[in-house]
Residue, then its C-alpha position, 0 to 999 in steps of 0.5 A: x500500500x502508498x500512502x497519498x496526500x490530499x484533502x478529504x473531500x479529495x478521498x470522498x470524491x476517490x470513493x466516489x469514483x471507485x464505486x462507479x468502477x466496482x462493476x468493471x470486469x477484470x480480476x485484478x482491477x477489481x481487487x484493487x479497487x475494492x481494497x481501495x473502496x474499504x482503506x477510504x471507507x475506513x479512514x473517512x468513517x468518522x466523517x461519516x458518523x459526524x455526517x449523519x443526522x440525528x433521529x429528532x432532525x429525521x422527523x423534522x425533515x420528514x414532517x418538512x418534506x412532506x409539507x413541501x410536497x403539499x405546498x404548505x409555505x405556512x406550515x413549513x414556516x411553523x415547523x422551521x419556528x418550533x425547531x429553531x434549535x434543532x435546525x440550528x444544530x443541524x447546521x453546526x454539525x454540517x458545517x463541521x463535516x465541512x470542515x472535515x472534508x477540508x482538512x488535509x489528510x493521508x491515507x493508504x491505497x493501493x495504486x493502479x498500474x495503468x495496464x490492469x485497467x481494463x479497455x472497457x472503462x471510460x474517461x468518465x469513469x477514470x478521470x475521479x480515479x487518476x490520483x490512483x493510477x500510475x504509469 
């Protein structure tokens, strides 16, 4: 494994990519990637847990979307009043995964030799995945 440099959003945007890949036959490009895919899910799993909202900004959501859905400007606006705290928090908590995505970090992967690509990608597919991929 190498470790490599970049931001966290850098690496979330490498997990991305990889997972639009995972499909792509080939034996030795699949184990690669699906190494990768563990090695960055694992070093951003903090974010992810920082990320997620709690069950009392869930219902608020739900309540918020469905009175959208019935084009109630009113009730949405009542909802947004009585959770003020709550919205309040759930910006706080975005913005520190923000912040986390932000940061410098390094992690470990496993680089890519451009000929176990296989010729069924395309540069659509690759271009997320370049960091990866030596000659």
């Amino acid at each position: 494994m190498t470790p490599i440099k970049g931001t966290n959003r850098e690496f979330l945007e490498l997990l991305k990519g990889l997972e639009t890949v995972k499909s792509v036959p080939g034996k030795a490009f699949a184990l690669l990637t699906a190494r990768n895919i563990l090695s960055l899910s694992k070093h951003l799993k903090h974010i992810e847990k920082i990320a997620k909202p709690s069950t009392e900004f869930q219902k608020i959501s739900e309540e918020a979307h469905k009175l959208a859905e019935a084009e109630d400007a009113d009730g949405i606006k009542k909802l947004e009043d009585d959770n003020k705290e709550l919205i309040e928090q759930r910006k706080e908590q975005l913005q520190k995964v923000e912040d986390l995505l932000d940061e410098n970090s390094k992690v470990q992967v496993n680089l890519i030799r451009e000929e176990l690509v296989p010729e069924e990608i395309t540069s659509e597919q690759i271009l997320p995945l370049l960091k990866i991929i030596k000659d």
